[in-house]
BADREN-520613 format. One line per 10 residues: number of its first residue (from 1); their letters; for each residue x, y, z of N, C-alpha, C. Coordinates in steps of 0.1 Angstrom, whole numbers, always signed. Example, Ala and Ser with C-alpha at 12.3 -4.5 7.8 and 13.67 -1.06 7.14 Angstrom:
REM BADREN-520613
1) AS) +132,-57,+78,+123,-45,+78,+132,-33,+78; +128,-22,+71,+137,-11,+71,+129,+0,+79
END
This chain:
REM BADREN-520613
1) XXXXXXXXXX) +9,-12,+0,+0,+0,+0,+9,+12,+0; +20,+12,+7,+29,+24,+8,+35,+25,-1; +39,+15,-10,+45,+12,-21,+35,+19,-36; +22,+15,-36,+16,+22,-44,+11,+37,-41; +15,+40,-35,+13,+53,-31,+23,+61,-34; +37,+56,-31,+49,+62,-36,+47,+66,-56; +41,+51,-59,+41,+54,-73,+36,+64,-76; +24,+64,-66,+14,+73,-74,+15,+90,-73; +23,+89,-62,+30,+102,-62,+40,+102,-74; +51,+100,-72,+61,+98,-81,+59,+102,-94
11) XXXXXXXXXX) +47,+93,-100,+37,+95,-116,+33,+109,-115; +26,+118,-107,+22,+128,-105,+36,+136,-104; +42,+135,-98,+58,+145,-102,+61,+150,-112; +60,+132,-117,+66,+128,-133,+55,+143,-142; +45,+136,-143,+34,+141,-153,+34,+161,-146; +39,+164,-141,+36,+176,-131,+51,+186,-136; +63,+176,-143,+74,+182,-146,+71,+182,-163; +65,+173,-167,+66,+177,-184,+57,+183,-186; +50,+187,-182,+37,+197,-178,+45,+210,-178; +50,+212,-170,+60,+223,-167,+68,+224,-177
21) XXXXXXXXXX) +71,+215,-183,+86,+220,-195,+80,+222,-209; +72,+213,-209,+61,+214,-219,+54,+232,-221; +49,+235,-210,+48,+251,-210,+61,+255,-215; +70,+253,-208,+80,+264,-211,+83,+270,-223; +77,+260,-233,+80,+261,-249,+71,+276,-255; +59,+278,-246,+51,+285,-248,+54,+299,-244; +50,+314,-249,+55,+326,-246,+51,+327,-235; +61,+327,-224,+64,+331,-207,+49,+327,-202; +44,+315,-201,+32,+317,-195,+33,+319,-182; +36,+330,-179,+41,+334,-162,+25,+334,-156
31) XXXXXXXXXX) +18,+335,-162,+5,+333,-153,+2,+323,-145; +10,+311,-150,+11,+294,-146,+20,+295,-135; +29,+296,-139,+42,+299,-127,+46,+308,-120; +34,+322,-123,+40,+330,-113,+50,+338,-113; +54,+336,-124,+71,+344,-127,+70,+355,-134; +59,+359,-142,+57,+366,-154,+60,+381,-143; +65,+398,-150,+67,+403,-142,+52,+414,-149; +50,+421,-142,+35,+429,-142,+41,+438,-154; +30,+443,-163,+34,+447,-177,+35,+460,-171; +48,+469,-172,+49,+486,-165,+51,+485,-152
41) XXXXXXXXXX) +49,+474,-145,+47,+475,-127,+61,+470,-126; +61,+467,-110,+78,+463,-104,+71,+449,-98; +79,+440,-99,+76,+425,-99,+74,+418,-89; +74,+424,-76,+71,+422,-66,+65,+429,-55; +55,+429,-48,+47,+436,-42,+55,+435,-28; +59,+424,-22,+65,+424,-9,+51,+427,+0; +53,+436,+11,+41,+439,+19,+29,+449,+11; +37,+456,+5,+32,+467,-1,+17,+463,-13; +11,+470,-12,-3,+468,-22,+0,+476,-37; +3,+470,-48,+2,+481,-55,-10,+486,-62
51) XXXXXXXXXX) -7,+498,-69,-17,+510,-77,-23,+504,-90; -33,+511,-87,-42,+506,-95,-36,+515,-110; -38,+512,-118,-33,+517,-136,-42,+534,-136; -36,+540,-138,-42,+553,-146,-45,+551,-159; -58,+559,-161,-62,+557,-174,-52,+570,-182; -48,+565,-197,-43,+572,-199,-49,+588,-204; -39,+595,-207,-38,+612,-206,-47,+616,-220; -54,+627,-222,-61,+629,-235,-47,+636,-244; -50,+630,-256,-45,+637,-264,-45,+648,-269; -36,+655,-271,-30,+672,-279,-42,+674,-289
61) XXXXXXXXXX) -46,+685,-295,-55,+687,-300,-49,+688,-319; -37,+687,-316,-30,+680,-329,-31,+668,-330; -43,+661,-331,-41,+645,-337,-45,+637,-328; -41,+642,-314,-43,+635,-301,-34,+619,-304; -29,+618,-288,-16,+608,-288,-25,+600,-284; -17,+586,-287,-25,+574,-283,-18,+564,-276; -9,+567,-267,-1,+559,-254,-6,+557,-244; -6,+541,-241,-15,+537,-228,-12,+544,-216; -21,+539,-204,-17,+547,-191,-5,+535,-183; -5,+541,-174,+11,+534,-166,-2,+523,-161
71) XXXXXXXXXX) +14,+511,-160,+9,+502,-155,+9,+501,-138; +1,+496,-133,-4,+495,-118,+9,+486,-109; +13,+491,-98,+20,+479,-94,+15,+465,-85; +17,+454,-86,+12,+445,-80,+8,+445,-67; -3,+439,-63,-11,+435,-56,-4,+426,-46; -9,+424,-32,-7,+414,-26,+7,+410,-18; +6,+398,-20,+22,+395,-11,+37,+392,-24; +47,+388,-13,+60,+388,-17,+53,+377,-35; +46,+368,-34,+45,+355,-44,+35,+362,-55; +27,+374,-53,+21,+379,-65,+26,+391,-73
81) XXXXXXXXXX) +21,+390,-83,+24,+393,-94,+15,+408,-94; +21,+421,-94,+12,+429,-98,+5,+432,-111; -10,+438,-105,-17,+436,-120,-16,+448,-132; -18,+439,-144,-15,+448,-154,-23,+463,-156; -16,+474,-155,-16,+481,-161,-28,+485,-173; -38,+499,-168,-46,+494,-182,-43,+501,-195; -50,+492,-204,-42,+491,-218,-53,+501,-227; -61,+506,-219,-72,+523,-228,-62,+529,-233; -65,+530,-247,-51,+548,-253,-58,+557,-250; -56,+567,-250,-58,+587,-248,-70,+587,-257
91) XXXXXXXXXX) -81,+595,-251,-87,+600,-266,-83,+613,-267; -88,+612,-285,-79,+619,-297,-88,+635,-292; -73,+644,-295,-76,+655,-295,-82,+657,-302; -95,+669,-299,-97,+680,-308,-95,+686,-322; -100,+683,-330,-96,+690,-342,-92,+707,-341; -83,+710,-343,-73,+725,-345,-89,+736,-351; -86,+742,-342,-96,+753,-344,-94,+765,-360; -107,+764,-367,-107,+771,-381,-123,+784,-381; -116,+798,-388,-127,+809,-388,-139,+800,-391; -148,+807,-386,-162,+806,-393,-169,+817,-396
101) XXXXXXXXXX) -174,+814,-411,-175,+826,-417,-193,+828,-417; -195,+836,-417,-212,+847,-411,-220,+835,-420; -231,+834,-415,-238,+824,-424,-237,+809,-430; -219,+806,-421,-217,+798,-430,-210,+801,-446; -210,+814,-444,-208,+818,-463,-212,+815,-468; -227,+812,-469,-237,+809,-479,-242,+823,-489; -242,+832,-485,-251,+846,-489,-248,+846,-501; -251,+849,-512,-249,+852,-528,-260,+858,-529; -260,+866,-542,-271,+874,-545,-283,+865,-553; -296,+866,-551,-299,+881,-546,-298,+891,-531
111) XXXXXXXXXX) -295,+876,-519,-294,+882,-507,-274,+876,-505; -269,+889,-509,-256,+889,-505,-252,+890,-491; -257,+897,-483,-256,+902,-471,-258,+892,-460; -250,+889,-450,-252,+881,-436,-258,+892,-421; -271,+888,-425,-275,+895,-411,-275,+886,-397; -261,+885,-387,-254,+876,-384,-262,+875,-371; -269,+883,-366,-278,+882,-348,-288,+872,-354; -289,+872,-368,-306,+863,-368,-298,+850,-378; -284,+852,-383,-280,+836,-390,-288,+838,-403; -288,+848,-406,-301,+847,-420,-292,+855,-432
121) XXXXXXXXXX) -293,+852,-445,-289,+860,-458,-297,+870,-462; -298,+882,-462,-307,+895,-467,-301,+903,-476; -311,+909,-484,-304,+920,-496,-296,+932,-485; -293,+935,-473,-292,+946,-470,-295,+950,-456; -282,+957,-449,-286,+957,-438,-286,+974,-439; -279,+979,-448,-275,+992,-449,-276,+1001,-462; -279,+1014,-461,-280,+1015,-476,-270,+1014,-487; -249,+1011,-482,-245,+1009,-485,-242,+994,-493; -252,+988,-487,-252,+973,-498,-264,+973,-505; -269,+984,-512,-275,+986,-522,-270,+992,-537
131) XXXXXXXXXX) -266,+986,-541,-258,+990,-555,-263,+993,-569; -277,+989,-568,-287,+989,-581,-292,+1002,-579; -289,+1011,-590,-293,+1023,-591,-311,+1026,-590; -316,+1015,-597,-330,+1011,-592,-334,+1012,-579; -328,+1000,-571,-333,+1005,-561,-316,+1005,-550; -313,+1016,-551,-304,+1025,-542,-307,+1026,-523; -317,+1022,-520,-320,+1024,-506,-322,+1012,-497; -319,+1014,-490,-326,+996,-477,-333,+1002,-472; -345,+993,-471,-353,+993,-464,-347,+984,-447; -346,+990,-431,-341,+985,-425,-356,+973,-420
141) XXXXXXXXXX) -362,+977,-423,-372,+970,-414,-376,+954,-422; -374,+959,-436,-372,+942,-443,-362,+940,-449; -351,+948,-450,-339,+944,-448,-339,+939,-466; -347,+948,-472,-342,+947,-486,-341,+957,-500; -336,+962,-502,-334,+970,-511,-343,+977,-522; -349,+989,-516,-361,+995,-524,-360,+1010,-536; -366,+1013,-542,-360,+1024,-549,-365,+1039,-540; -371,+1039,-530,-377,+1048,-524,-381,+1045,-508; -374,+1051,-500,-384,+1053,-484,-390,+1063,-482; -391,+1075,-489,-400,+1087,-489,-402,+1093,-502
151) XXXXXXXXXX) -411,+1101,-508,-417,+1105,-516,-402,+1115,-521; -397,+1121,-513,-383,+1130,-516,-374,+1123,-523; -372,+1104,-525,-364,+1100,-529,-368,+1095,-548; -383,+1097,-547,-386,+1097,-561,-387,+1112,-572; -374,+1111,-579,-372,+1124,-585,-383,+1123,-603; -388,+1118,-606,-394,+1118,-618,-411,+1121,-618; -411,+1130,-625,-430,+1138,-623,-436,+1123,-622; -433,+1116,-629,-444,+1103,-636,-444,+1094,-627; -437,+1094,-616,-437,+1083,-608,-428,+1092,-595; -435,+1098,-587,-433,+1112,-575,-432,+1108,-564
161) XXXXXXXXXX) -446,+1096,-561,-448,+1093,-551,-441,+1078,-542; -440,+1077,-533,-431,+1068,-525,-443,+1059,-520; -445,+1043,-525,-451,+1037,-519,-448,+1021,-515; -445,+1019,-507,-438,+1000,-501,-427,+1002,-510; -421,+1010,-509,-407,+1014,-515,-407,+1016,-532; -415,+1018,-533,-419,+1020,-549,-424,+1030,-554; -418,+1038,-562,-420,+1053,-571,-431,+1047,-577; -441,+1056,-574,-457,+1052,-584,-461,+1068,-585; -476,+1067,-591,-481,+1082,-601,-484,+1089,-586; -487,+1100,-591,-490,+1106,-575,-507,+1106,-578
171) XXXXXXXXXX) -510,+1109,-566,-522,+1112,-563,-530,+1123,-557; -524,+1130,-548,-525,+1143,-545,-512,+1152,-548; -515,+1169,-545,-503,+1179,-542,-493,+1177,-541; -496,+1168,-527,-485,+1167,-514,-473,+1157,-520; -476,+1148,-529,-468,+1139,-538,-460,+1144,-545; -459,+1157,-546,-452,+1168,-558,-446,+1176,-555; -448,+1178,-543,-443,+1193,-535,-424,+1193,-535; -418,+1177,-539,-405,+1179,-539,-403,+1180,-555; -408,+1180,-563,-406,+1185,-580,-405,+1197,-580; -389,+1200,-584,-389,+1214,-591,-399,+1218,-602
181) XXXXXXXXXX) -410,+1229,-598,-416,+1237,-609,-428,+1228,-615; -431,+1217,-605,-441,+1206,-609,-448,+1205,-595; -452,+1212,-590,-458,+1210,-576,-474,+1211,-580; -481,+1205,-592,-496,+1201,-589,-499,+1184,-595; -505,+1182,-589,-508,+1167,-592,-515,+1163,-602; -517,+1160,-618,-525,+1155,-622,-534,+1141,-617; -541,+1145,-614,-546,+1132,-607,-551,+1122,-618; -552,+1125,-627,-560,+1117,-639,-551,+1112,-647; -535,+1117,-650,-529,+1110,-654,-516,+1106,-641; -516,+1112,-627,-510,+1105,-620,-497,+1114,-623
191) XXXXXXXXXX) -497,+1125,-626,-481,+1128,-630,-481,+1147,-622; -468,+1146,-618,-467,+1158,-613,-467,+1172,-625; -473,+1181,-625,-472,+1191,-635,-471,+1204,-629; -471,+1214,-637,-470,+1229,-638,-482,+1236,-633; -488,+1229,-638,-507,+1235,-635,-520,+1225,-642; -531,+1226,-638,-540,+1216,-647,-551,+1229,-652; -557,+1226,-655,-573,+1235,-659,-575,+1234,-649; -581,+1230,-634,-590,+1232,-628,-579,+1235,-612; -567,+1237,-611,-559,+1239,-604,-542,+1249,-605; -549,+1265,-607,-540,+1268,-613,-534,+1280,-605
201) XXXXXXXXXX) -534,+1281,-593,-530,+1289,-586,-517,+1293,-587; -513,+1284,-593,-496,+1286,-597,-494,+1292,-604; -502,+1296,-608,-499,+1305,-621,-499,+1317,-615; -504,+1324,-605,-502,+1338,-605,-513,+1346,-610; -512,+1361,-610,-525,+1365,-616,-518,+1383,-625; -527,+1386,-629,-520,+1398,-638,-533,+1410,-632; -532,+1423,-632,-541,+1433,-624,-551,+1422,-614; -544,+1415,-605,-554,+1405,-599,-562,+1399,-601; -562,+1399,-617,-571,+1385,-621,-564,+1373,-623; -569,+1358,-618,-560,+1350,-622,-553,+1342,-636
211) XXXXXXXXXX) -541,+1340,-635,-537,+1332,-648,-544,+1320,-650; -550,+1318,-661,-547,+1299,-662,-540,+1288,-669; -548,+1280,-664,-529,+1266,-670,-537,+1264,-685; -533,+1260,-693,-532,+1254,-705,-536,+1239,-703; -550,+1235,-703,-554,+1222,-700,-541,+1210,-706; -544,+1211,-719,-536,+1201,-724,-521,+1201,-720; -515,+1217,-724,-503,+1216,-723,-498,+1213,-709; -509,+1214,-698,-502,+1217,-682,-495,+1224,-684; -494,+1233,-686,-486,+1247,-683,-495,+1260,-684; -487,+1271,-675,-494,+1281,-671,-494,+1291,-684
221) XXXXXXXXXX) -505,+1301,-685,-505,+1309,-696,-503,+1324,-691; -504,+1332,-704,-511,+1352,-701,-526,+1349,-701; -533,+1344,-702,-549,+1342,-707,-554,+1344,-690; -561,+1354,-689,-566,+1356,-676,-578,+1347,-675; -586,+1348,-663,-601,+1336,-659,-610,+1341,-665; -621,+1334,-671,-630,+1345,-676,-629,+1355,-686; -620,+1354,-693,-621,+1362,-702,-621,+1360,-715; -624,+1349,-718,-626,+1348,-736,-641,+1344,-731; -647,+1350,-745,-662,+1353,-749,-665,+1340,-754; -676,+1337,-762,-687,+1332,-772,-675,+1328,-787
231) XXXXXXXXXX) -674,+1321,-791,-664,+1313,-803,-654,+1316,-801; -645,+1322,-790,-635,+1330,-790,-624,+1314,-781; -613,+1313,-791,-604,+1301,-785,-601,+1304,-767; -604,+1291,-764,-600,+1293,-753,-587,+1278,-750; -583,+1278,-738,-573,+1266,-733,-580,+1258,-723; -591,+1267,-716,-594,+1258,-701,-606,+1263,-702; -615,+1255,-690,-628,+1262,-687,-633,+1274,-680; -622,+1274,-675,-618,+1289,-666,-615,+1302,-673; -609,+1292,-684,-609,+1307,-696,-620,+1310,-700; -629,+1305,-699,-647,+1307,-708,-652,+1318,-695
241) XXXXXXXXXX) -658,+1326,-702,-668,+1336,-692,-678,+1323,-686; -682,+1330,-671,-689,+1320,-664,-707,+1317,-675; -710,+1305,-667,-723,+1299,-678,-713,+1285,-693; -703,+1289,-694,-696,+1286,-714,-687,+1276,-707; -684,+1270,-716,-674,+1254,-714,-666,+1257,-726; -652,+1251,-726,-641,+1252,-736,-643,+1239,-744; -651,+1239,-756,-653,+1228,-763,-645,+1224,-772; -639,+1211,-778,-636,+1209,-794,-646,+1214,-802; -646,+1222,-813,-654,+1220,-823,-648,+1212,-834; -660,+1205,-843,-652,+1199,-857,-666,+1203,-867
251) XXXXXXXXXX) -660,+1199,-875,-663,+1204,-888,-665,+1197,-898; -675,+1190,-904,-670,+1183,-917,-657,+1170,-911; -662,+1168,-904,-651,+1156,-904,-636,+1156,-894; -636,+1173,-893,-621,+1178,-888,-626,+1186,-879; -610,+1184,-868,-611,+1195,-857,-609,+1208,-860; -618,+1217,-855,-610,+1231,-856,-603,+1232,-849; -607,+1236,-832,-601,+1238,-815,-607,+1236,-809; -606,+1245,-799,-615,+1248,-785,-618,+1262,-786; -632,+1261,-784,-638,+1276,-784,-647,+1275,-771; -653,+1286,-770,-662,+1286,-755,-675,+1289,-763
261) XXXXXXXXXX) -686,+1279,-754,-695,+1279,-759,-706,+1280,-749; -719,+1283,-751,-729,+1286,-736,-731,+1271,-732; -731,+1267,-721,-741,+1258,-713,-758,+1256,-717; -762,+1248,-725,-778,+1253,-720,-783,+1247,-709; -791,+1255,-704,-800,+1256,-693,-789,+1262,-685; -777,+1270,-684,-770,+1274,-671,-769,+1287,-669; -781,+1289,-666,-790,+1302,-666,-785,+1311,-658; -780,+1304,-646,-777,+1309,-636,-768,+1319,-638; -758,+1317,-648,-746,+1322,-649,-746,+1329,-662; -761,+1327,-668,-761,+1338,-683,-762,+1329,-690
271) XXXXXXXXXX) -766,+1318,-693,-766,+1312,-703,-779,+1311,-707; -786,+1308,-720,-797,+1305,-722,-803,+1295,-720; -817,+1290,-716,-824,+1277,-715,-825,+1270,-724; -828,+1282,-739,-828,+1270,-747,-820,+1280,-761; -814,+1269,-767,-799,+1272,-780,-809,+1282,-790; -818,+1269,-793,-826,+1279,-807,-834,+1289,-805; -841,+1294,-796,-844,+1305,-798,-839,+1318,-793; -833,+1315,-779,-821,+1321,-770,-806,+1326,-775; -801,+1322,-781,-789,+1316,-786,-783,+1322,-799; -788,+1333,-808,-786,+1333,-820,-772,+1338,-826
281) XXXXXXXXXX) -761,+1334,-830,-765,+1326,-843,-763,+1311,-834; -762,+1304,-822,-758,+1294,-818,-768,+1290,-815; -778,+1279,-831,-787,+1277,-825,-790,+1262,-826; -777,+1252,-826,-779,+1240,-826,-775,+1232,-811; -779,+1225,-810,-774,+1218,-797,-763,+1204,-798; -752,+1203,-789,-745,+1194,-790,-749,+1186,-778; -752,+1174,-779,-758,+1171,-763,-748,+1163,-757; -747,+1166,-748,-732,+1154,-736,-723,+1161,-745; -716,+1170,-745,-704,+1174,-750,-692,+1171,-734; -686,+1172,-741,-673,+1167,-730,-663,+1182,-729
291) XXXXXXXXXX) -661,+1189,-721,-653,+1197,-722,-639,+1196,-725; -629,+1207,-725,-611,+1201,-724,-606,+1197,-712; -616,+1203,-700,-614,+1197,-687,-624,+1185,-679; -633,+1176,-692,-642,+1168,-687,-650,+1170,-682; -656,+1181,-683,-672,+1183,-677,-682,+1181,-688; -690,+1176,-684,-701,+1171,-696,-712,+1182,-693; -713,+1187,-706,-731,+1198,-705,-734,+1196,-721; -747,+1200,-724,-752,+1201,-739,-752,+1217,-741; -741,+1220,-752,-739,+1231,-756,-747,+1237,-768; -748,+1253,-770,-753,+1258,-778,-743,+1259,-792
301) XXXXXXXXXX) -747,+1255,-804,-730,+1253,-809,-738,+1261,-824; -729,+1258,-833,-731,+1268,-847,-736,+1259,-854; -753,+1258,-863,-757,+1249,-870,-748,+1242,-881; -740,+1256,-887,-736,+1255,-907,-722,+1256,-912; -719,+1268,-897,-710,+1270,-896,-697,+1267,-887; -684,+1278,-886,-679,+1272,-872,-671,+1288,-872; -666,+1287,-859,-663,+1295,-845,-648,+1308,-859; -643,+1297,-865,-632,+1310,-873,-644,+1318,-883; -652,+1308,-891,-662,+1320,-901,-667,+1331,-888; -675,+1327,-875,-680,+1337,-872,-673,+1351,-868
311) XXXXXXXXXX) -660,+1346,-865,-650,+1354,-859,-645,+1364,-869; -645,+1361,-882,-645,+1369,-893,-659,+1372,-902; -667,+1372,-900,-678,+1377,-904,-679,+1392,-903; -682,+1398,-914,-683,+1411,-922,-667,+1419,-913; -654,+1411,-909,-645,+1420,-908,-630,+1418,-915; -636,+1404,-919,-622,+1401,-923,-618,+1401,-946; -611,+1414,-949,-613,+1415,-957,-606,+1402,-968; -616,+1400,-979,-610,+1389,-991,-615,+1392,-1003; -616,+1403,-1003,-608,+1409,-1019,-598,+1403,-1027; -594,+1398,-1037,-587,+1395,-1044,-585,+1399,-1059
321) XXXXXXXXXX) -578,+1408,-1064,-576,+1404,-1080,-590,+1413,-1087; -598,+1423,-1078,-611,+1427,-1082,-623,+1419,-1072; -622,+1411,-1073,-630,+1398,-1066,-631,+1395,-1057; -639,+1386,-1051,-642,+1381,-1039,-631,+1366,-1040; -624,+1358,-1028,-616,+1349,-1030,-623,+1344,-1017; -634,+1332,-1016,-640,+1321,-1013,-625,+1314,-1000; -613,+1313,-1004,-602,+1307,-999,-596,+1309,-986; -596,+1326,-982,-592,+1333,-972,-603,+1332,-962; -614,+1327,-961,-621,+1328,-956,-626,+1315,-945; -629,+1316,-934,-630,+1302,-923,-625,+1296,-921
331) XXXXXXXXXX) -627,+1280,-920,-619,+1266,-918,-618,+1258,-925; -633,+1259,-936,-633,+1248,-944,-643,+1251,-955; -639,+1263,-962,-645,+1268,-972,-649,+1264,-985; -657,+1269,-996,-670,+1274,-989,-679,+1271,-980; -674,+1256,-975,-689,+1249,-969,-687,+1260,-956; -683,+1265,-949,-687,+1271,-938,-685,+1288,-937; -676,+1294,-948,-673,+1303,-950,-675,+1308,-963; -680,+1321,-970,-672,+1328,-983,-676,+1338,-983; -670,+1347,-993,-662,+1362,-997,-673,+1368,-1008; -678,+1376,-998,-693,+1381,-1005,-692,+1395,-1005
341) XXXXXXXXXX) -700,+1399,-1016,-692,+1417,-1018,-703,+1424,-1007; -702,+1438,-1007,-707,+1440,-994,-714,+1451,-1003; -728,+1454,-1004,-740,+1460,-1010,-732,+1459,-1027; -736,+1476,-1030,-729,+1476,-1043,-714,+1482,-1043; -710,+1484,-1029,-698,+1485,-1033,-687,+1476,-1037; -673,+1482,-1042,-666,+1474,-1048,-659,+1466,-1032; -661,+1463,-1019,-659,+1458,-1009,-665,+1446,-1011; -651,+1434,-1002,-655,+1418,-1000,-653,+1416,-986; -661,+1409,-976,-661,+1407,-966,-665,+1393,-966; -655,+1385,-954,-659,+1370,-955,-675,+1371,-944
351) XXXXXXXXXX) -681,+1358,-948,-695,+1357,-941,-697,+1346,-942; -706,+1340,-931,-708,+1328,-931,-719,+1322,-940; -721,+1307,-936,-730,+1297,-943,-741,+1300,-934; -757,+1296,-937,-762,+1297,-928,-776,+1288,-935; -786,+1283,-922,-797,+1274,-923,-810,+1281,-925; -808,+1291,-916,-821,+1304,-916,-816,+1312,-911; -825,+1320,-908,-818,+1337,-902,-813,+1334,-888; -816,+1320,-877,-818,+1320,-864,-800,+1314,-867; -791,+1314,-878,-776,+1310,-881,-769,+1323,-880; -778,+1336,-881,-769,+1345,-887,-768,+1354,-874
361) XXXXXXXXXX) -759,+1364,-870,-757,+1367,-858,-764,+1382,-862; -765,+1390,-852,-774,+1403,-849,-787,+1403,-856; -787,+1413,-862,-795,+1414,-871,-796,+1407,-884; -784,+1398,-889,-780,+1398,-902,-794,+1387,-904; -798,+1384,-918,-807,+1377,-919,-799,+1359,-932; -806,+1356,-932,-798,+1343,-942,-807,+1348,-956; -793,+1346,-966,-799,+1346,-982,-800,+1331,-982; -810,+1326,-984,-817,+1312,-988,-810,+1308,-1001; -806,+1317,-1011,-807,+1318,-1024,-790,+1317,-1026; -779,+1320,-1017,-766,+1317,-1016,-761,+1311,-1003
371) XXXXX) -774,+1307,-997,-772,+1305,-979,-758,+1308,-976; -756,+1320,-975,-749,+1328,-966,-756,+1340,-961; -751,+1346,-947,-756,+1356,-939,-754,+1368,-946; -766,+1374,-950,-763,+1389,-956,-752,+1395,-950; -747,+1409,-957,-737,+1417,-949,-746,+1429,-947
END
């Protein structure tokens, strides 16, 4: 029994040393034996406890380093082995700090501009990043570039007024008041002018009567208020004696002008109630006539003739060669004018066409027989 027991020890030695050499072939397996020395640490702890591993250090912001932390020194007594050291690398630095540009540098036109408290791209924070002669100004409040922020910054009659930043027609005075020598508002065509027919204060006045404007032309005249008569050219309505409207007349087809003619029914002011019997020689009626300044009335107007024959009637001489010359005479002769001798003398006086005597002015009566107005 002692005998097999020796063996069986013995066999165990045996098998317990090629076990052992057998490792040894293997890389240090000092874990087996104990021998291995602690990876960074000192290889014997003795009484002493060793440290636990530091994690390692962060990396430089160049790249960041990547070197483990120190190894811990062993644990325990004289026979152990201190433990390994931990094997974490550094984390990696920080990427190296680079500008950053307003917006990102996104902004191109049409919104060039970085309005950088809001992170947003806008035409304009200033009027200096307005470069379009169009529109030259910032608006700060939308922060985009308009052709106008007040009525002062639109310099052209036609477009005066300043509206959501936009030069448009004017619409009152007050729209014009910064136009040199154009401070009245056409309202109907939206454009600043000189003066209109029905607004002409600008014009001044001559022995304190006032000037007026030249409907069409908008501009101011010498033609005082009220003072052109009955066929007599006028510009405006204001030029007509009160009751008369400044009409087109035509003729056969063609314009003559503007002459002043009565109102009917504008009694108030001298006009007659009614053309044909009231009215002589103006004894036709134009009805809805349209003035030069748009006022609509039904005028007393000339049946046969027009406003130049009557204006030369028995004064304008057309003598010619012995004779009477039909040529010199009205607008559109003979139909509305000709050159008729005057009794038996050797005198020619132009005179008009006429329908009956209610054509011929004063007293004159109508020849039926040459329908023109005796002289």
């Amino acid at each position: 029994m002692l005998r097999t027991g020796l063996a069986l020890s013995s066999s165990v030695l045996f098998v317990s040393i090629l076990v052992a050499s057998a490792c040894s072939n293997t890389a240090d397996d000092c874990a087996v034996t104990s021998t291995c020395d602690p990876t960074g640490g000192t290889s014997a702890g003795s009484a002493s406890a060793g440290s636990s591993g530091k994690t390692g250090a962060s990396g430089s912001s160049a790249g960041g380093s990547t070197s483990g932390g120190e190894g811990g020194t062993s644990t325990g007594g004289s026979s152990m082995a201190g433990g390994a050291g931990a094997l974490t690398g550094g984390e990696g630095g920080a990427a190296g700090s680079t500008a950053t540009l307003p917006c990102d540098g996104a902004c191109t036109a049409p919104k060039p501009v970085c309005d950088e408290p809001n992170d947003t791209c806008v035409e304009c924070l200033a009027e200096a990043d307005c470069t379009t002669p169009a529109k030259s100004k910032c608006d700060t409040d939308t922060k985009a570039c308009v052709a106008c922020l007040q009525s002062a910054d639109c310099a052209t009659a036609a477009a005066a007024k300043c509206d959501g930043g936009a030069c448009v027609k004017c619409t009152g005075n007050d729209d014009c008041s910064h136009v040199a020598g154009k401070g009245v508002c056409d309202t109907v065509a939206g454009e600043c002018v000189q003066c209109t027919g029905t607004d002409y204060s600008s014009c001044g006045m001559d022995l304190g009567t006032p000037l007026v404007c030249d409907t069409l032309k908008r501009t101011c005249t010498t033609n005082k208020e009220h003072a052109a008569d009955l066929c007599k050219a006028c510009v405006s309505d204001a030029n007509c004696k009160l009751g008369e409207a400044c009409v087109l007349e035509k003729y056969d087809g063609s314009d003559i002008g503007y002459f002043c003619f009565w109102k009917q029914g504008d009694t108030g002011n001298g006009a007659p109630s009614d053309c044909f019997t009231e009215a002589h020689p103006y004894a036709g009626v134009q009805v809805d006539a349209i003035s030069v300044d748009g006022q609509k009335s039904d005028i007393c107007t000339l049946r046969s003739s027009t406003c130049t024959a009557r204006n030369q009637f028995s004064s304008k001489d057309c003598k010619s060669g012995g004779s009477g010359d039909n040529s010199v005479c009205g607008s559109a002769p003979p139909k509305d004018a000709k050159c008729d001798q005057v009794g038996a003398s050797a005198n020619y006086r132009c005179t008009m066409t006429c329908l009956s005597d209610e054509d011929c002015p004063g007293v004159s009566t109508c020849n039926t027989s040459t329908d023109v107005c005796e002289l």
